[in-house]
Each structure stands twice: as structure tokens, then as C-alpha cells.
Backbone as CSV, one residue per row, in Angstrom:
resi,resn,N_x,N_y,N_z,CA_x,CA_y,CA_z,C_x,C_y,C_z
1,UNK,98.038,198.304,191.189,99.172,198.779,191.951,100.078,199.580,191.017
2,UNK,100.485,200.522,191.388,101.291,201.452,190.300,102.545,201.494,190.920
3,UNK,103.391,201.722,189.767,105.023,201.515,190.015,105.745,202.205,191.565
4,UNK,105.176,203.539,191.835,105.696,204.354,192.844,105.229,203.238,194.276
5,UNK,104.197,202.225,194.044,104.078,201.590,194.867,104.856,200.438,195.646
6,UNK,105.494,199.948,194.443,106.272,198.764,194.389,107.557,199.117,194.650
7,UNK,108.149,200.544,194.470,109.328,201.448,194.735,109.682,201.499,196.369
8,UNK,108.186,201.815,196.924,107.983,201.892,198.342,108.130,200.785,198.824
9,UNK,107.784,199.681,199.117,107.727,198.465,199.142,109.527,198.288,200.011
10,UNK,109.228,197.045,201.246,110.647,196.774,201.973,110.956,195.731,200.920
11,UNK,111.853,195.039,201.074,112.429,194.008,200.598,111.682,192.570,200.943
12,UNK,111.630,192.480,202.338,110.435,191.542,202.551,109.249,191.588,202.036
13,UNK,108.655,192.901,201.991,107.130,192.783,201.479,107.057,192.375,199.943
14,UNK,108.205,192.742,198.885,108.571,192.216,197.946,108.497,190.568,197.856
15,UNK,109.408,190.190,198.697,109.409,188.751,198.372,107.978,188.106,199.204
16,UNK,107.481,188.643,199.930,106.478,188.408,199.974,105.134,187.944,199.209
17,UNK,104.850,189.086,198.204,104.139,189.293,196.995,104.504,188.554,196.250
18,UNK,106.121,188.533,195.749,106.500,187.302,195.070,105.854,185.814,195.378
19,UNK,105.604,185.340,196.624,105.629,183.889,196.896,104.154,184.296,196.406
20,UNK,103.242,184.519,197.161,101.749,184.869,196.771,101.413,184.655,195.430
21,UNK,102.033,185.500,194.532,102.181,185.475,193.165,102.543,184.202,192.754
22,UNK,103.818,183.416,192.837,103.660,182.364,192.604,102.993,181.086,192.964
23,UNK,102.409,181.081,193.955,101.825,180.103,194.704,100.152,180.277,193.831
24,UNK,99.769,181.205,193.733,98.612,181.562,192.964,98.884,181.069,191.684
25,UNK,99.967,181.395,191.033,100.103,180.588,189.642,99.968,179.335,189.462
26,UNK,100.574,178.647,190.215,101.397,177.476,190.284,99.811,176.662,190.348
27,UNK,98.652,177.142,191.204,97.343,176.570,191.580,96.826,176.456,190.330
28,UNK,96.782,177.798,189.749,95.979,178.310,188.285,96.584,177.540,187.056
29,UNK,98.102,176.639,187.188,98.276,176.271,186.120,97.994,174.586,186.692
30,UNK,98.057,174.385,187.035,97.842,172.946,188.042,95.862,172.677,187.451
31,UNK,95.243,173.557,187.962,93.784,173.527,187.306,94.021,173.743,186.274
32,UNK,94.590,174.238,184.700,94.543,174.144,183.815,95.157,173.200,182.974
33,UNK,96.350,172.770,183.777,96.440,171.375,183.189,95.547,169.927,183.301
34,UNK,94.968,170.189,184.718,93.980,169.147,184.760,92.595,169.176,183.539
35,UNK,92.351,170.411,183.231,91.114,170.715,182.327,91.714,170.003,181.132
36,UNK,93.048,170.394,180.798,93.146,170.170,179.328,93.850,168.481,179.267
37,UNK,94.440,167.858,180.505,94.266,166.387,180.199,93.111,165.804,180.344
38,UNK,91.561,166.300,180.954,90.501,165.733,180.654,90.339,165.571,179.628
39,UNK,90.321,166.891,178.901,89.682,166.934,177.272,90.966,165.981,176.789
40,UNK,91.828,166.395,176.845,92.340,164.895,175.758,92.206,163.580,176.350
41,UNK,91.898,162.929,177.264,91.050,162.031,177.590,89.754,161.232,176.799
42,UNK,88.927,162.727,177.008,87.902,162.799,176.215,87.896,162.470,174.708
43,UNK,89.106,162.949,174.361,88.864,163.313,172.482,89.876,161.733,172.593
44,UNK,90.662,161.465,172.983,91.191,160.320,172.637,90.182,159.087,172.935
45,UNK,89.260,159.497,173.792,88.084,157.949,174.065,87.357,157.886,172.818
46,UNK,87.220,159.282,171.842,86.632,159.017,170.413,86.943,158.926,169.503
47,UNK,88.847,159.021,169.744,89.083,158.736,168.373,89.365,157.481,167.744
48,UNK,89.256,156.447,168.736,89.648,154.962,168.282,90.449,154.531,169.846
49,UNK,91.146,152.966,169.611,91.252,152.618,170.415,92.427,152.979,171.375
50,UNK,92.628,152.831,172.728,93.305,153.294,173.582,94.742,153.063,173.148
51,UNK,95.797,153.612,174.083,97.323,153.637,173.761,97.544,152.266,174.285
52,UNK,96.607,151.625,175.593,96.994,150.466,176.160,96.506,149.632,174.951
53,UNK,96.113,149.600,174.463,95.317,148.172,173.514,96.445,148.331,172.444
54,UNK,96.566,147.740,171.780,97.533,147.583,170.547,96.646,146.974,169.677
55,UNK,97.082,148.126,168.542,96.103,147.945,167.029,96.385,146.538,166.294
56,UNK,95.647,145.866,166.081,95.900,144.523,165.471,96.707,145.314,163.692
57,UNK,97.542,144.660,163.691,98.329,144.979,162.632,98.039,143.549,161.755
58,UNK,97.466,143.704,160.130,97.978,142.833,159.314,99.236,142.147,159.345
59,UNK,99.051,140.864,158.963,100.168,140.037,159.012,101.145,140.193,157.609
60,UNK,102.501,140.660,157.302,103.010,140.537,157.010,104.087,139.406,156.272
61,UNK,104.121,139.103,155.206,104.670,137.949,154.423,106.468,137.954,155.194
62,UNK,106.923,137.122,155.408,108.671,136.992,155.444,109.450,137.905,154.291
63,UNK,110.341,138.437,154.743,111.190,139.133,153.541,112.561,138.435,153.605
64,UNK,112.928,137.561,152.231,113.720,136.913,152.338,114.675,138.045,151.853
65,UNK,116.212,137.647,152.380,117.312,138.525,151.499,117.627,138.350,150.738
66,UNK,118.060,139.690,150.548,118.672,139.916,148.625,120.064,140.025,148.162
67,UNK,120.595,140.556,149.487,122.254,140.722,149.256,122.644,139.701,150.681
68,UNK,124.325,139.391,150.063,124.780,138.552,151.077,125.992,139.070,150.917
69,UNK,126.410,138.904,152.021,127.634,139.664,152.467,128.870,138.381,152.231
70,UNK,129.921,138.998,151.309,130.539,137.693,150.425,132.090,137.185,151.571
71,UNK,132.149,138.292,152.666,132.833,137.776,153.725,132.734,136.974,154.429
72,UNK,131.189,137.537,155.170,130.366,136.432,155.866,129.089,136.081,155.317
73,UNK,128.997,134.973,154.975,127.685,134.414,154.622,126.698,134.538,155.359
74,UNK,126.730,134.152,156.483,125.856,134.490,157.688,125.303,135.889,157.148
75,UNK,125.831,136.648,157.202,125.563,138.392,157.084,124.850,138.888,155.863
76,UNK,123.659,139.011,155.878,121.925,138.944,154.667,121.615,140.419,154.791
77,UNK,121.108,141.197,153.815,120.289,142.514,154.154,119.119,142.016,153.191
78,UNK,117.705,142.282,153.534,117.239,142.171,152.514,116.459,143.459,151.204
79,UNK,117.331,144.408,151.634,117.294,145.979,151.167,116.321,146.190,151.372
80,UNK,115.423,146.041,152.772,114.892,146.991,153.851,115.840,147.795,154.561
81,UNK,115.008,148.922,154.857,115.705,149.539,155.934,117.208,150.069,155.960
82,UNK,117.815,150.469,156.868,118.781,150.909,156.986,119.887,149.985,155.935
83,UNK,121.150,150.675,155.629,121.742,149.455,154.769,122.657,149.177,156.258
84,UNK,123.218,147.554,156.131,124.281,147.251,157.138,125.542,147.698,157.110
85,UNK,126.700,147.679,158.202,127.929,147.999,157.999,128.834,147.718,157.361
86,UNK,128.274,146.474,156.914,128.926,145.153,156.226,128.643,145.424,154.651
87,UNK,127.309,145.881,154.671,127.349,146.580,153.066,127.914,147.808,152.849
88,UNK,128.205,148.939,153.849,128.545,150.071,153.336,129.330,150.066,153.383
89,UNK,130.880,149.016,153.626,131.784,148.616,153.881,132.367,148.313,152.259
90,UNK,131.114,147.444,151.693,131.865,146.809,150.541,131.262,147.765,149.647
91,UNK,130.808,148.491,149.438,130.473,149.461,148.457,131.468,151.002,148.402
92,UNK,131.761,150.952,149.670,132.850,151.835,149.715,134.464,151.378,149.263
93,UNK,134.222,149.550,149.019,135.383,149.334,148.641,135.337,149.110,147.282
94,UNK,134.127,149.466,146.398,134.373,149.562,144.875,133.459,148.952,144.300
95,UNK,132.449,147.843,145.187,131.614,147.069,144.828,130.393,147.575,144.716
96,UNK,129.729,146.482,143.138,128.133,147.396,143.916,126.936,146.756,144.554
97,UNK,126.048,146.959,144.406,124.840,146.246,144.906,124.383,144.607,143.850
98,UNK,124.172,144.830,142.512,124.363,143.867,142.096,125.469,142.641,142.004
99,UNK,127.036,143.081,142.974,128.029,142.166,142.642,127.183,141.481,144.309
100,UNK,126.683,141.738,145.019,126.236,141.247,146.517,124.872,140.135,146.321
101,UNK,124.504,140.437,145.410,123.199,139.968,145.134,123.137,138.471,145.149
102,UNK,121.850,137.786,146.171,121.730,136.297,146.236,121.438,136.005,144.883
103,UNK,121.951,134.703,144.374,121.156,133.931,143.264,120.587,133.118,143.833
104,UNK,119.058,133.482,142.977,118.269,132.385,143.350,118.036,131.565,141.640
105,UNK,117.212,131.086,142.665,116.400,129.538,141.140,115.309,130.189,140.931
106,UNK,114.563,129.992,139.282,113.149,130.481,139.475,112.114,130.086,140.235
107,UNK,112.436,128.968,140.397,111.830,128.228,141.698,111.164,128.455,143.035
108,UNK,112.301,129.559,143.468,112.499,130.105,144.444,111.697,131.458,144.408
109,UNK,112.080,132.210,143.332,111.542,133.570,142.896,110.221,133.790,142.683
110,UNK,109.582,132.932,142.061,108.135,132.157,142.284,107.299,132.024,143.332
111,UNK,108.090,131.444,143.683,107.651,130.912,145.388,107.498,132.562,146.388
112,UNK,108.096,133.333,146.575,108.520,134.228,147.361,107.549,135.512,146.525
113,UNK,107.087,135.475,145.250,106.486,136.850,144.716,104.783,136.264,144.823
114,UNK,104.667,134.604,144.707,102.940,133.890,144.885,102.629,133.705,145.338
């Protein structure tokens, strides 16, 4: 169809072509999404086990804490992960990581590294 065509064209026959046009797309992408969630279907049935199954994960030892929060006792980090509010609290007030630090017994230290 060449431009002088589409010039000619009413306003209806325009939106006309329009819906056509989209309705044709809308089919053509509808079948192409179905093709390409087969194949990942497919490639995910070979790459190991499904999203429903859950990977048996090794068991993990307890992580006892290392710092204690000298306000509240209750309040442990064991410098995993994020630091708490409660530590960035007291480090911003001058303290450092070693003034927070649990004492243990060798006893203990032993126990927790064997």
C-alpha cells in the first residue's frame, strides 16, 4: 500500500485497518508467546529440578552471637548480615565493634568452632 493510498483513505476506513492490524498482532504475539513458554518449559524440565520442588539445602550449624547490645541484652547480632539498629546506633555514638563483643570461655569457643 503506498502513502497516496492511506492519504485517500476516510477516517473510518483508517480506524478500521487500525483494529485489523491490531487484532492480527495481538493473535501473532499470543502464538509467540505460547511457543516461547513451551521451550522454557522444555529447557527448564532439563535443567534440574522444578520451581515447585525445593532443593534440599545442606544443613547448616547454629550461629551463635558475637556482639551484644550493652543496652539491651536481649539484643545479639551475630555479624551476619545486615548490621542492627541497635549497633549502628552505638557505633555512631563512638563505640566500636570490639567494645560490643560477647565474652566467652574457651570452653565455649571450642565447642562452637568443633
Amino acid at each position: 500500500m503506498e502513502k497516496d493510498d492511506w492519504a485517500s483513505m476516510t477516517t473510518a476506513e483508517l480506524w478500521q485497518m487500525y483494529d485489523e492490524v491490531t487484532a492480527t498482532l495481538s493473535r501473532r504475539m499470543t502464538a509467540e508467546k505460547a511457543k516461547l513458554e513451551e521451550r522454557l518449559r522444555r529447557i527448564e524440565g532439563t535443567a534440574g529440578p522444578a520451581r515447585n520442588e525445593e532443593a534440599v539445602r545442606r544443613p547448616y550449624p547454629p550461629v551463635l552471637p558475637k556482639y551484644r547490645n550493652p543496652k539491651n541484652p536481649a539484643e545479639t547480632w551475630s555479624g551476619r548480615g545486615k548490621q542492627p539498629r541497635w549497633l549502628k546506633a552505638q557505633l555512631r555514638a563512638g563505640k566500636k565493634l570490639d567494645d560490643l563483643l560477647i565474652n566467652r570461655s574457651s570452653a565455649q569457643r571450642r565447642r562452637r568452632t568443633g
